[in-house]
N, CA and C atoms as an extended XYZ file, in Angstrom:
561
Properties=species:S:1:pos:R:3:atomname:S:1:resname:S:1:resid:I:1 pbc="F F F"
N       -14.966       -5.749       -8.557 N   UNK     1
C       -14.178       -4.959       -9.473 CA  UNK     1
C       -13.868       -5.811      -10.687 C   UNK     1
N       -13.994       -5.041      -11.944 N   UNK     2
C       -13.889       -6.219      -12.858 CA  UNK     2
C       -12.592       -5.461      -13.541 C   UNK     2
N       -11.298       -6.402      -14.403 N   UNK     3
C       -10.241       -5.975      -15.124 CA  UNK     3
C       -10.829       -4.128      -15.681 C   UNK     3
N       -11.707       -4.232      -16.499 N   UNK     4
C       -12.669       -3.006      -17.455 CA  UNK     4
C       -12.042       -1.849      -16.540 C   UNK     4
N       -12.439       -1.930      -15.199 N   UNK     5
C       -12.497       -0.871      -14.336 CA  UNK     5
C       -11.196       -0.497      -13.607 C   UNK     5
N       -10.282       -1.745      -13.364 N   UNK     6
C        -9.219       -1.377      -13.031 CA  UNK     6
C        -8.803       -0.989      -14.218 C   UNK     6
N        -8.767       -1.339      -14.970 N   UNK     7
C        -7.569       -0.736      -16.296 CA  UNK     7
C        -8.028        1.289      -16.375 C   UNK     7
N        -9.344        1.419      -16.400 N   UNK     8
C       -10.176        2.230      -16.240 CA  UNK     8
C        -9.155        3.551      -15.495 C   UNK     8
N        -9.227        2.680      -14.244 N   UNK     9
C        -8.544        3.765      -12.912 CA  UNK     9
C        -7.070        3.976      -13.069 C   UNK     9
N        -6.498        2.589      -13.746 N   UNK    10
C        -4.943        2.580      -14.009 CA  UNK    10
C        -4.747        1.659      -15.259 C   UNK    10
N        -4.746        3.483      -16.219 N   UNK    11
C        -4.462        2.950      -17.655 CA  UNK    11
C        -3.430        2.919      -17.973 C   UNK    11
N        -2.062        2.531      -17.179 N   UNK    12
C        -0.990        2.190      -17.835 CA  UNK    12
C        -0.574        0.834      -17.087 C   UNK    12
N        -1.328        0.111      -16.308 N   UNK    13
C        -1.316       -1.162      -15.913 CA  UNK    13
C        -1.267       -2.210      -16.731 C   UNK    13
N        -0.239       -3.224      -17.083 N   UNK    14
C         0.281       -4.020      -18.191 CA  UNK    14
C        -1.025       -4.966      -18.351 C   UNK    14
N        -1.362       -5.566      -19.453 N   UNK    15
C        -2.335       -6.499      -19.468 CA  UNK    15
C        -1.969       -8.138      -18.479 C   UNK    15
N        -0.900       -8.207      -18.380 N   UNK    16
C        -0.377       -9.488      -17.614 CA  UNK    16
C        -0.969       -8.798      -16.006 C   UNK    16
N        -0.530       -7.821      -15.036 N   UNK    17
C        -0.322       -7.339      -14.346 CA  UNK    17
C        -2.273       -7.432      -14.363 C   UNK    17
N        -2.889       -6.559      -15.322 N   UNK    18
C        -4.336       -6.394      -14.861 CA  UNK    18
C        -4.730       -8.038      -14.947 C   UNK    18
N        -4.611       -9.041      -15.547 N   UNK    19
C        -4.988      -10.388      -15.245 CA  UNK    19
C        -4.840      -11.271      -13.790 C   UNK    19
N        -3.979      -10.472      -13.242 N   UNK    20
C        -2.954      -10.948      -12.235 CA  UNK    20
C        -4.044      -10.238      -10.539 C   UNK    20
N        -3.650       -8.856      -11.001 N   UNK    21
C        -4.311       -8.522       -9.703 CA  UNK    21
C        -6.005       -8.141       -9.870 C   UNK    21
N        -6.540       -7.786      -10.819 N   UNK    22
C        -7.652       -8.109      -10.562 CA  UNK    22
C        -8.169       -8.801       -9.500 C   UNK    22
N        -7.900      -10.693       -9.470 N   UNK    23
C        -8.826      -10.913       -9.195 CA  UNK    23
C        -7.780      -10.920       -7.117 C   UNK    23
N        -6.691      -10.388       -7.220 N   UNK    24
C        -5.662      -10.523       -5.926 CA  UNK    24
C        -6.826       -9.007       -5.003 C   UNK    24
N        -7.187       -8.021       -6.297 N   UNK    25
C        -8.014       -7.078       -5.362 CA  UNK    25
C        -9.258       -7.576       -4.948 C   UNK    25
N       -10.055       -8.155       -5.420 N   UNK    26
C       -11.279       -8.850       -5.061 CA  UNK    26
C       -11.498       -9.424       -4.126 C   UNK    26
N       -10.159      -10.009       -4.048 N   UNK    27
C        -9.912      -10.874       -2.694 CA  UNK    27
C        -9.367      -10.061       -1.403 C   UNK    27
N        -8.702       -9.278       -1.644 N   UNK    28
C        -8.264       -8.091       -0.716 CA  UNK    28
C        -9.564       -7.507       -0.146 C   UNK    28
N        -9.818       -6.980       -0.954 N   UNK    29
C       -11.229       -6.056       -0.486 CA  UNK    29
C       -12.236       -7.172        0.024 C   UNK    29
N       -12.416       -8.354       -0.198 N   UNK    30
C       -13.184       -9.317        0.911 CA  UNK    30
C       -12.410       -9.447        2.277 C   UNK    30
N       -11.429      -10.205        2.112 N   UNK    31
C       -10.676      -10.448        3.375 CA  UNK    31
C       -10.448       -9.324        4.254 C   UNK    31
N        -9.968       -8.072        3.990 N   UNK    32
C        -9.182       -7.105        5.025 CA  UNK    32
C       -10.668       -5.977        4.759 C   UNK    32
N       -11.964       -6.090        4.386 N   UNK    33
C       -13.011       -5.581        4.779 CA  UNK    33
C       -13.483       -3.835        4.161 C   UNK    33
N       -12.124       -4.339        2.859 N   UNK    34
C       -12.417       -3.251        2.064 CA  UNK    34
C       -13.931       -3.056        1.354 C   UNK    34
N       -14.560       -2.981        1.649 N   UNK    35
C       -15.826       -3.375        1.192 CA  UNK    35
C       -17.053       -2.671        1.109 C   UNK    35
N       -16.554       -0.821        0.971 N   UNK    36
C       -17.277       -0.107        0.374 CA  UNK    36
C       -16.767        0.632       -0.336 C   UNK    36
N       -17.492        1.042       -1.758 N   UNK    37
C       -16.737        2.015       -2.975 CA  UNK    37
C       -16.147        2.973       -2.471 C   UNK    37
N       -15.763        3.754       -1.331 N   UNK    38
C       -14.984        4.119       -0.906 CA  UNK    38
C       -13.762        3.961       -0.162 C   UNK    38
N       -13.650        2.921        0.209 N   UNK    39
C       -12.443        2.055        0.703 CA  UNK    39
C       -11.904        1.416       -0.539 C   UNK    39
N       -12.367        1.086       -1.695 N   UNK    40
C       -11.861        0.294       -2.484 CA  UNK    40
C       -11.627        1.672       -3.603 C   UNK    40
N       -11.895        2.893       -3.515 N   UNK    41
C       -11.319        3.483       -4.342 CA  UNK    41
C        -9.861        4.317       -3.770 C   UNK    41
N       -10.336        4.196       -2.544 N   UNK    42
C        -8.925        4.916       -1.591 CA  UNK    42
C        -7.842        3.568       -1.299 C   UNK    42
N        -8.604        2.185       -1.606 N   UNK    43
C        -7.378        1.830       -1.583 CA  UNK    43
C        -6.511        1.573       -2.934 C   UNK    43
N        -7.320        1.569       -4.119 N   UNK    44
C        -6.268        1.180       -5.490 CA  UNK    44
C        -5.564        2.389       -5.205 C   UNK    44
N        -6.221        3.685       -5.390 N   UNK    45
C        -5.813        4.982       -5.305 CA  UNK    45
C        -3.884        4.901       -4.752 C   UNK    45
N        -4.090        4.713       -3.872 N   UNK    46
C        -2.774        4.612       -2.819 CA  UNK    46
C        -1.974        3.696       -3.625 C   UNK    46
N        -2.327        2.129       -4.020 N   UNK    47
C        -1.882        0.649       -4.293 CA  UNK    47
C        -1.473        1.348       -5.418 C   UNK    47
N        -1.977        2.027       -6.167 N   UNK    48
C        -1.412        2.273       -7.805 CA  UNK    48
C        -0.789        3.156       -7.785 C   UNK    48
N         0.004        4.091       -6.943 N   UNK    49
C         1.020        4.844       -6.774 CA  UNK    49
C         2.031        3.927       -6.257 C   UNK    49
N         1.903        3.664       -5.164 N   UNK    50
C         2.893        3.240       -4.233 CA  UNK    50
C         3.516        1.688       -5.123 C   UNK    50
N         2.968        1.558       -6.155 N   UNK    51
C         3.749        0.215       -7.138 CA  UNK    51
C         3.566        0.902       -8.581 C   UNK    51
N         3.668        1.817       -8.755 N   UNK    52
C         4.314        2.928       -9.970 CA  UNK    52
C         2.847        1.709      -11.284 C   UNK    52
N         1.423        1.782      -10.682 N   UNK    53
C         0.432        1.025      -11.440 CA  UNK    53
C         0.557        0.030      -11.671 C   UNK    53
N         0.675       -0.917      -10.402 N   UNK    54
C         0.848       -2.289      -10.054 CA  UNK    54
C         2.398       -3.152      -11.155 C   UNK    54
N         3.305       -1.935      -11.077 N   UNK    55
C         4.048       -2.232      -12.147 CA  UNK    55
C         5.422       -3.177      -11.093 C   UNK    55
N         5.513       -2.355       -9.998 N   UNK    56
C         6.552       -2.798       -9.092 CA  UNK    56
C         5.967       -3.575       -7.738 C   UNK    56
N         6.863       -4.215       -7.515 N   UNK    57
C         6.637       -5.083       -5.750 CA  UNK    57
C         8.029       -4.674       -5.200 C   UNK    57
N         8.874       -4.209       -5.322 N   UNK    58
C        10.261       -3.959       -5.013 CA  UNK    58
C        10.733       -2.692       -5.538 C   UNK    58
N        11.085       -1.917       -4.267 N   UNK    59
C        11.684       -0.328       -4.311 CA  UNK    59
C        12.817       -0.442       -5.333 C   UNK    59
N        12.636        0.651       -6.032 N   UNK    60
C        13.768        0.797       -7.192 CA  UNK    60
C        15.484        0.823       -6.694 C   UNK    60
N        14.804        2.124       -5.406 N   UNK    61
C        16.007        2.330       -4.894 CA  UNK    61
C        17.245        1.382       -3.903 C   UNK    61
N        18.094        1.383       -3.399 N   UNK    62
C        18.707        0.405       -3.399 CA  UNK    62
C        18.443       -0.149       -1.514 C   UNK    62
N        18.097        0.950       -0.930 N   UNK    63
C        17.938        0.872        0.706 CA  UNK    63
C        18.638        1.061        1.521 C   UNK    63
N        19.975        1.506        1.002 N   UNK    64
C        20.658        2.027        1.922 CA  UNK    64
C        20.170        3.386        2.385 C   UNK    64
N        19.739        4.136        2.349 N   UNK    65
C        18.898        4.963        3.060 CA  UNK    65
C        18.545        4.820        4.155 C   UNK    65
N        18.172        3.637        4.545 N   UNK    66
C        17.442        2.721        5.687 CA  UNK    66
C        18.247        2.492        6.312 C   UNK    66
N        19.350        2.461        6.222 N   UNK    67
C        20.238        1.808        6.550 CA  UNK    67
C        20.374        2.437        8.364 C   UNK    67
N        20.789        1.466        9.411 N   UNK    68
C        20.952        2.202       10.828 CA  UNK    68
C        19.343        2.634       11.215 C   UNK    68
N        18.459        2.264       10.452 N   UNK    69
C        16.885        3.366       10.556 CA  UNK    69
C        16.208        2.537       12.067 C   UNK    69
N        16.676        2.893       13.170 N   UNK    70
C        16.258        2.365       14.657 CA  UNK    70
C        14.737        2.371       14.296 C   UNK    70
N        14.030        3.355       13.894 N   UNK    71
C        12.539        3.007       14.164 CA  UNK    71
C        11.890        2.429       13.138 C   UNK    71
N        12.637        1.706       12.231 N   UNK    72
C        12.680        0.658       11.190 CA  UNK    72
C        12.626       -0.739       12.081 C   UNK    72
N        13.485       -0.525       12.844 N   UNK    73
C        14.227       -1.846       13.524 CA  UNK    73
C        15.223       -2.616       12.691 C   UNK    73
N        15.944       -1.545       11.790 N   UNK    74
C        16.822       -2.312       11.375 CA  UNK    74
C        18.720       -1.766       12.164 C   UNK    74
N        18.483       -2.572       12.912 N   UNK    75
C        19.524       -2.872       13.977 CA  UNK    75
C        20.816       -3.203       13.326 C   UNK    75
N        20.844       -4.374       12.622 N   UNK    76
C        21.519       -4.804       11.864 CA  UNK    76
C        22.731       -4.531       10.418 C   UNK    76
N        23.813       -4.852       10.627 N   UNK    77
C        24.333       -4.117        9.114 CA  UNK    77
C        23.910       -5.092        8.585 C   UNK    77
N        23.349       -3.791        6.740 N   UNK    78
C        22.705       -4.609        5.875 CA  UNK    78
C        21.055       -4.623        5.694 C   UNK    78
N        20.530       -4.257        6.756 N   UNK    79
C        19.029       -4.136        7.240 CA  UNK    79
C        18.645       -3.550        6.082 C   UNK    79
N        18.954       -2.119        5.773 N   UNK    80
C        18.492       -1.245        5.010 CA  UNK    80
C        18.351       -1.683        3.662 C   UNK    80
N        19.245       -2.439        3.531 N   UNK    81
C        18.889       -3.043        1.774 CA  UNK    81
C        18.594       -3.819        1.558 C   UNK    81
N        18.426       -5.094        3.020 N   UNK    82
C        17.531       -6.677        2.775 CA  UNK    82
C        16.044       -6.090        2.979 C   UNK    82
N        15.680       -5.064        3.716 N   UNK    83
C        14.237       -4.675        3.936 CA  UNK    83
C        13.803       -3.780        3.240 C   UNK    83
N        14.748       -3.540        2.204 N   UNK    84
C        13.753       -2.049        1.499 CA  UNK    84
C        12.580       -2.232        1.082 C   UNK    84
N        11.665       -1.399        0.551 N   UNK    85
C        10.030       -1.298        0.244 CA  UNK    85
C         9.926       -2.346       -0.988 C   UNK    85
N         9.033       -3.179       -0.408 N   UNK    86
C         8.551       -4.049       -0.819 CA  UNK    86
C         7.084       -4.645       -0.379 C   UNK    86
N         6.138       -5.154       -1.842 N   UNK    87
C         4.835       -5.288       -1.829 CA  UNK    87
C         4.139       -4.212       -2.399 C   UNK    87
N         2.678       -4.125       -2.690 N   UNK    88
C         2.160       -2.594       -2.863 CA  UNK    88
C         1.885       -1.279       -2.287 C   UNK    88
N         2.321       -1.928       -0.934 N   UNK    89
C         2.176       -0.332       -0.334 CA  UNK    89
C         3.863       -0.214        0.475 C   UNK    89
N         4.611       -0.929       -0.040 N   UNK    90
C         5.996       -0.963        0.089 CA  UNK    90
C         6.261       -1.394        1.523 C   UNK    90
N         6.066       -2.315        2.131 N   UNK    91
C         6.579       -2.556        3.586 CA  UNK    91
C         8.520       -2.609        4.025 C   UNK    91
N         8.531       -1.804        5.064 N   UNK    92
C        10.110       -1.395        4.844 CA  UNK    92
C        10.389       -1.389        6.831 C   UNK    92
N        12.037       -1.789        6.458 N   UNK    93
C        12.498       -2.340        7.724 CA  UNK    93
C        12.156       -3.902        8.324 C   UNK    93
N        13.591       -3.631        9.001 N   UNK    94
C        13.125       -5.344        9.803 CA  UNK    94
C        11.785       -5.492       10.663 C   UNK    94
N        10.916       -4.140       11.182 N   UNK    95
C        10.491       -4.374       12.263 CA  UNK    95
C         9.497       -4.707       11.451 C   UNK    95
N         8.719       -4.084       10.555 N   UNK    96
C         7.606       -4.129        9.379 CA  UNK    96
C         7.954       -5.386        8.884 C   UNK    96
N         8.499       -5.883        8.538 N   UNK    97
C         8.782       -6.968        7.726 CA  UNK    97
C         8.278       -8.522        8.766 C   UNK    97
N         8.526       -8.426        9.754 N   UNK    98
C         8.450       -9.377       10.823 CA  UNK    98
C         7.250       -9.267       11.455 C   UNK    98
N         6.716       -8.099       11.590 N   UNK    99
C         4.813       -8.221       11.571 CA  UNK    99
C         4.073       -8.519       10.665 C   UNK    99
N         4.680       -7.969        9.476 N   UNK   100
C         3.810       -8.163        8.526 CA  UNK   100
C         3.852       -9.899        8.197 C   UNK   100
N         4.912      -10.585        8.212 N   UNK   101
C         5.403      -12.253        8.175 CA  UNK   101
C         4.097      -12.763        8.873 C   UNK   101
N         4.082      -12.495       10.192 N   UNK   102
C         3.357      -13.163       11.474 CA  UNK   102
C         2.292      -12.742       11.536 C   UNK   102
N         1.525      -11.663       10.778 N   UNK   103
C         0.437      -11.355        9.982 CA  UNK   103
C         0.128      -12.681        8.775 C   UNK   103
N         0.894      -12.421        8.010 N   UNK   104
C         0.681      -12.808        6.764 CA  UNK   104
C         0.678      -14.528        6.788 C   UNK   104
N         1.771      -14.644        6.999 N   UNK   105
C         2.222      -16.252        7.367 CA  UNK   105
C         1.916      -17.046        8.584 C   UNK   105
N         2.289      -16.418        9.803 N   UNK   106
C         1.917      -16.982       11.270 CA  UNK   106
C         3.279      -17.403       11.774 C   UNK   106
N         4.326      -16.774       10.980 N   UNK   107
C         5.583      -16.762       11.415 CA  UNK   107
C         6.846      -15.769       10.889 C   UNK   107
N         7.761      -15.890       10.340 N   UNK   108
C         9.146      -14.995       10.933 CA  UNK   108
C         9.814      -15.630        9.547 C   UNK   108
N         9.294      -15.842        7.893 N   UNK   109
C         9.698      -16.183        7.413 CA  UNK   109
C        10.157      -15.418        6.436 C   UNK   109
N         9.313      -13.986        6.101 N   UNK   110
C         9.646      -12.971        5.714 CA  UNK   110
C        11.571      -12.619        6.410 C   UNK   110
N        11.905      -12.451        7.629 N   UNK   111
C        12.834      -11.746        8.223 CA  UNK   111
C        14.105      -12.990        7.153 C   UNK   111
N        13.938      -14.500        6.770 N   UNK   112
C        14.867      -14.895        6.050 CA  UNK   112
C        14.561      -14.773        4.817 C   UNK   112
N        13.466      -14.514        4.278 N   UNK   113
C        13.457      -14.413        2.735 CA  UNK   113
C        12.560      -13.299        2.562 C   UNK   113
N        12.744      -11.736        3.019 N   UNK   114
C        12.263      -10.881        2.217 CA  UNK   114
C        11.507      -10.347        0.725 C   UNK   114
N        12.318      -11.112       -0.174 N   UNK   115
C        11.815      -11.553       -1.692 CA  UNK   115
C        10.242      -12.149       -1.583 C   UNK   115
N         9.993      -12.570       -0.749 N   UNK   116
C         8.659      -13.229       -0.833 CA  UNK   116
C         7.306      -12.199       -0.782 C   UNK   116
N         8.032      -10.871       -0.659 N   UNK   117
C         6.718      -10.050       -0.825 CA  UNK   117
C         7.036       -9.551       -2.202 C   UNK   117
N         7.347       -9.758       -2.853 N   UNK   118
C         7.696       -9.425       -4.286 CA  UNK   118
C         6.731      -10.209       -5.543 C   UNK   118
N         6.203      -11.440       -4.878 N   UNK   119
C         5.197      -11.897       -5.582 CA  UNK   119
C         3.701      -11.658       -5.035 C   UNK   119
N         3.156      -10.911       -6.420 N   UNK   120
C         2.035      -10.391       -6.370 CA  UNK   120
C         0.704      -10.995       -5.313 C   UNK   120
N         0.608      -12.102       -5.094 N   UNK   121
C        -0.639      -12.578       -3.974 CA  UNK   121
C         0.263      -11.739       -2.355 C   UNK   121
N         1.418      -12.030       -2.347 N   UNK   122
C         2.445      -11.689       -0.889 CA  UNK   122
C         2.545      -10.441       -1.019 C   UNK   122
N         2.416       -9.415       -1.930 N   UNK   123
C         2.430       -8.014       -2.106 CA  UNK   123
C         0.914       -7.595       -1.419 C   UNK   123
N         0.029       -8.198       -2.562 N   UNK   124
C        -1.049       -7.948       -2.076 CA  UNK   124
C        -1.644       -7.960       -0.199 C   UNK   124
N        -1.299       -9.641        0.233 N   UNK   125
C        -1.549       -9.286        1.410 CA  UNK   125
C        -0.447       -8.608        2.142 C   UNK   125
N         0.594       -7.990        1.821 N   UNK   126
C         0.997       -7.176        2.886 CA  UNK   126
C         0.588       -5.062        2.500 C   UNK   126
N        -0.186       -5.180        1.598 N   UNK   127
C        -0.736       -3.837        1.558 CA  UNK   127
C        -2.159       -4.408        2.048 C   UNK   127
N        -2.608       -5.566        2.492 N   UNK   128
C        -4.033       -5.687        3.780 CA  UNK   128
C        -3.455       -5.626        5.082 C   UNK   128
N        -2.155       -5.906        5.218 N   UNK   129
C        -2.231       -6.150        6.221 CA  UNK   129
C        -1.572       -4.016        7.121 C   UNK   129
N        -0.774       -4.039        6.138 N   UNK   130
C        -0.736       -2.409        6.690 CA  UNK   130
C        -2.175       -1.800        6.598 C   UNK   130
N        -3.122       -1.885        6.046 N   UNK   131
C        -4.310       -1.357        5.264 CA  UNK   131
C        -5.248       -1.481        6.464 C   UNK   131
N        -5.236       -3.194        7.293 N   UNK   132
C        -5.973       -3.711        8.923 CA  UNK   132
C        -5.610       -2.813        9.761 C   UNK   132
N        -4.153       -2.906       10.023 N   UNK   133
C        -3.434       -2.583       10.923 CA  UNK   133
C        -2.720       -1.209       11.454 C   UNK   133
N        -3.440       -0.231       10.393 N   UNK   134
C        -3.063        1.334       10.383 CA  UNK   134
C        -4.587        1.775       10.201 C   UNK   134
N        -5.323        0.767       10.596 N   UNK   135
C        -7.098        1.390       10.821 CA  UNK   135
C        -7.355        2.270        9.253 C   UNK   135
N        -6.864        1.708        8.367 N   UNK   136
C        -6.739        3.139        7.096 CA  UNK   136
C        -8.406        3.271        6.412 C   UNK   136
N        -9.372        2.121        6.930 N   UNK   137
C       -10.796        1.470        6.428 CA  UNK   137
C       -11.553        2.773        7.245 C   UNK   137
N       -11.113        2.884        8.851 N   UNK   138
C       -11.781        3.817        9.448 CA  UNK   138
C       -11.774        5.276        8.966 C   UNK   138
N       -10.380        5.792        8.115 N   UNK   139
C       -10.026        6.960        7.887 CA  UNK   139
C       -11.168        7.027        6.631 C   UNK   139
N       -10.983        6.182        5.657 N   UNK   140
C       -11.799        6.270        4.366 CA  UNK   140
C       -13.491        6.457        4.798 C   UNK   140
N       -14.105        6.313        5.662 N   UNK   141
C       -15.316        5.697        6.098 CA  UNK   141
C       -15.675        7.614        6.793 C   UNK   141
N       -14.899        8.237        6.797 N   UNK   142
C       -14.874        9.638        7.289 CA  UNK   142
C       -15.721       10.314        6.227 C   UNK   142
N       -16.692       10.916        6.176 N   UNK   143
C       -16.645       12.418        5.567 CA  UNK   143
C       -15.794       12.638        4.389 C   UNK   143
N       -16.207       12.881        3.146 N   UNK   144
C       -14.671       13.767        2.245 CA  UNK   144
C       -14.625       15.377        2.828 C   UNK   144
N       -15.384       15.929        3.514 N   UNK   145
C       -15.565       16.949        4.194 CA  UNK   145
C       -14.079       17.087        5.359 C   UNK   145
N       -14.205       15.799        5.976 N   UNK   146
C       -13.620       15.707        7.445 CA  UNK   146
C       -12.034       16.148        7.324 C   UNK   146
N       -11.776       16.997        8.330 N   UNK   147
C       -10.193       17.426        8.529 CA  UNK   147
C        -9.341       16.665        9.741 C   UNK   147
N        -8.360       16.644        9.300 N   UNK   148
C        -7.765       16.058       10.993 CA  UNK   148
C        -6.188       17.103       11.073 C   UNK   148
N        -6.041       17.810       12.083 N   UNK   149
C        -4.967       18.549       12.896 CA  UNK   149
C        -3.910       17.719       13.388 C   UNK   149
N        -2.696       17.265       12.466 N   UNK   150
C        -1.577       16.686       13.156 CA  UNK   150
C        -0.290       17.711       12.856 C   UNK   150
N         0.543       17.907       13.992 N   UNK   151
C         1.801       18.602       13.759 CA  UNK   151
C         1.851       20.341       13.011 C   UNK   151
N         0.571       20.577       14.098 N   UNK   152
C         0.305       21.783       13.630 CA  UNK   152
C        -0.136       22.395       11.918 C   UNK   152
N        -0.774       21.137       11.405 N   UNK   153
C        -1.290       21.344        9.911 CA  UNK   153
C        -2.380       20.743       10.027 C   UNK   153
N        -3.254       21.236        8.566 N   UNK   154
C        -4.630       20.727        8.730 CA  UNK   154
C        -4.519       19.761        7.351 C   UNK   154
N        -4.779       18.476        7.345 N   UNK   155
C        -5.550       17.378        6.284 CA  UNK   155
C        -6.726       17.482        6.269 C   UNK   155
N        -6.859       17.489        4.928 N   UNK   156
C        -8.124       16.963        4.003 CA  UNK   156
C        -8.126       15.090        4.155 C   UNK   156
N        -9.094       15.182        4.170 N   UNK   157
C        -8.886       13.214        4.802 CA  UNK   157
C        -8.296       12.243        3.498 C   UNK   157
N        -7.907       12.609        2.843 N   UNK   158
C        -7.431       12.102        1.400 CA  UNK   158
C        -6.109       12.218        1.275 C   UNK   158
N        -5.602       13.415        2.208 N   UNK   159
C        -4.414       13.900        2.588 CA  UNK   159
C        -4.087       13.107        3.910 C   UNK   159
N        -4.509       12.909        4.780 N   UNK   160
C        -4.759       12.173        5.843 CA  UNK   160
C        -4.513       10.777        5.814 C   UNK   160
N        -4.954       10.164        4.742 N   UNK   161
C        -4.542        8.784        3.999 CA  UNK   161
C        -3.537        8.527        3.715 C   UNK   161
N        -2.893        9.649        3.009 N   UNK   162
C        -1.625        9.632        2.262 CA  UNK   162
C        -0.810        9.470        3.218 C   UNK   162
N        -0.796       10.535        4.713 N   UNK   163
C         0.063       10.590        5.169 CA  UNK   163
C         0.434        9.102        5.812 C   UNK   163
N        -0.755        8.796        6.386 N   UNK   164
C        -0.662        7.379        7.245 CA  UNK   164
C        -0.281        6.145        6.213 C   UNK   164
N         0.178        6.183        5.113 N   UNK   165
C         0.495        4.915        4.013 CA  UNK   165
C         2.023        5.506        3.893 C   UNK   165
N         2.187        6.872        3.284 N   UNK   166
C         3.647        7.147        3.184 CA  UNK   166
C         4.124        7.966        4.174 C   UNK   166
N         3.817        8.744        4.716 N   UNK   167
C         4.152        9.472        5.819 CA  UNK   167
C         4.646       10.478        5.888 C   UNK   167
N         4.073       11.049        4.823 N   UNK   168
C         4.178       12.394        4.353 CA  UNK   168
C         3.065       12.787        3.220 C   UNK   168
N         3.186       13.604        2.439 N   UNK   169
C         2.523       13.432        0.998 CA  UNK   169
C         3.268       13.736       -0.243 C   UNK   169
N         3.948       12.910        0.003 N   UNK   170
C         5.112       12.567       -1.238 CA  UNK   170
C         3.815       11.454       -2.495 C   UNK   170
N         4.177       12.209       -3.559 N   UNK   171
C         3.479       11.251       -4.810 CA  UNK   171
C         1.982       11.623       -4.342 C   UNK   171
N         1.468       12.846       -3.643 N   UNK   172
C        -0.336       13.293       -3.522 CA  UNK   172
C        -0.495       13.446       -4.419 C   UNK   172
N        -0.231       14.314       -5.762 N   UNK   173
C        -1.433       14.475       -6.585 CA  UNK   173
C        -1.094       13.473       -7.701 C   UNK   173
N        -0.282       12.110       -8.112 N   UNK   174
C        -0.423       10.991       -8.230 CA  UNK   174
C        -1.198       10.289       -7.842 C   UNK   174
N        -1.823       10.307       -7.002 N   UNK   175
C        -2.726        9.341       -6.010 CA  UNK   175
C        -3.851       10.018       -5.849 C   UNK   175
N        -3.995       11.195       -5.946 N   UNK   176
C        -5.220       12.032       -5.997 CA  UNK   176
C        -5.838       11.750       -7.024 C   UNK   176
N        -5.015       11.631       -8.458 N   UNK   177
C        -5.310       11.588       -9.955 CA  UNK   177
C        -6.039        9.708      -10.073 C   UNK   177
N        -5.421        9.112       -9.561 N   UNK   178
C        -5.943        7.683       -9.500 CA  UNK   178
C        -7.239        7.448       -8.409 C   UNK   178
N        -7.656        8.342       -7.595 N   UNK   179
C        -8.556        8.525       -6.699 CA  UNK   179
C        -9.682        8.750       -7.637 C   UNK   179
N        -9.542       10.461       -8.119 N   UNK   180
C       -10.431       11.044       -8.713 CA  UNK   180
C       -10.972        9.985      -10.032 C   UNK   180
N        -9.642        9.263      -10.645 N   UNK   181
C       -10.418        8.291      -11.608 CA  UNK   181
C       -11.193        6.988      -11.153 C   UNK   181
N       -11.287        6.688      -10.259 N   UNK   182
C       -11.426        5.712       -8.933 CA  UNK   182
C       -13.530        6.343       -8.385 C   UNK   182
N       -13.228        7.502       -8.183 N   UNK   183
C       -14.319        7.969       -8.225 CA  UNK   183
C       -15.316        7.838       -9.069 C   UNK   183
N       -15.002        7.961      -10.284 N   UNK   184
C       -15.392        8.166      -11.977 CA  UNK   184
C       -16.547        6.719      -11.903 C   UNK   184
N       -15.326        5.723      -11.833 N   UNK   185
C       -15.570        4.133      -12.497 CA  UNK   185
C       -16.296        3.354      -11.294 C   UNK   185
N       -16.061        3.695      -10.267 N   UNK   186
C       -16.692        2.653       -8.983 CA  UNK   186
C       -17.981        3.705       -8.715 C   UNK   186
N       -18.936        3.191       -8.712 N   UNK   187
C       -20.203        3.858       -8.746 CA  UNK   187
C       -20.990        2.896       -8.325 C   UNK   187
């Protein structure tokens, strides 16, 4: 992927920001096996929503929301706003935060300094490591044809993506729009 093409897919990506991750996607898409024009367009696709066009590493909002969120694993008072979404595909809660560490690092260093996915290489690998670890390579590798039946609704596998990154399809035709340009430029 060269800067040309990301800017291409996400034309409101700052020139500092496209210098920056450029070459952080190159390396992504080697390491975590993104490594066909369709995995690498489903994954900016997602990456350039879910960081408002690689603009954010840290949820705007404040996290108390989260707050008490048991299947977060944030147990803890306070959880909700030391773990809010953070990185590019926003990793959130204590429990996420502490896999993704022992993923990322090979330890539990994330759970004392959260902030550390806020810089762009630590953003990056923790949207590989949700990206490994939610099989999201197998979903992309489907058919654009292919449907999948969860909770009594039918996905389009693009929809299907969405759900398994945000968990719903909150911000779809954002991410559809960076897809379809994603389509365009990776050829």
């Amino acid at each position: 992927m060269t800067a040309d093409q990301l800017k291409a897919i996400v034309p409101f990506i700052s020139p500092f920001n496209l210098n920056v991750c450029t070459p952080l996607l190159n390396a992504a898409f080697e390491k975590y096996q993104i490594n066909t024009l369709e995995r690498q367009r489903c994954f900016i696709a997602q990456v350039a929503h879910e960081s408002g066009s690689f603009r954010y590493t840290k949820e705007l909002a404040s996290g108390m929301a989260y707050e008490g969120r048991v299947d977060l694993g944030n147990t803890q008072v306070g959880d909700g706003v030391k773990f809010k979404g953070r990185g590019y595909l926003q990793t959130t809660g204590r429990k996420n935060y502490g896999l993704a560490s022992i993923f990322i690092f090979g330890d539990n260093r994330l759970l004392d300094h959260p902030e550390l996915l806020e810089f762009p290489e630590n953003a990056m690998a923790s949207a590989g490591y949700y990206w490994t670890t939610h099989n999201i390579n197998e979903v992309c590798d489907y058919p654009s044809t292919w449907t999948h039946v969860w909770d009594k609704k039918t996905y389009s596998r693009f929809q299907w993506l969405t759900v398994k990154i945000n968990g719903g399809l909150n911000g779809y035709d954002d991410r559809l729009a960076f897809y379809q340009k994603a389509l365009q430029v990776l050829i």
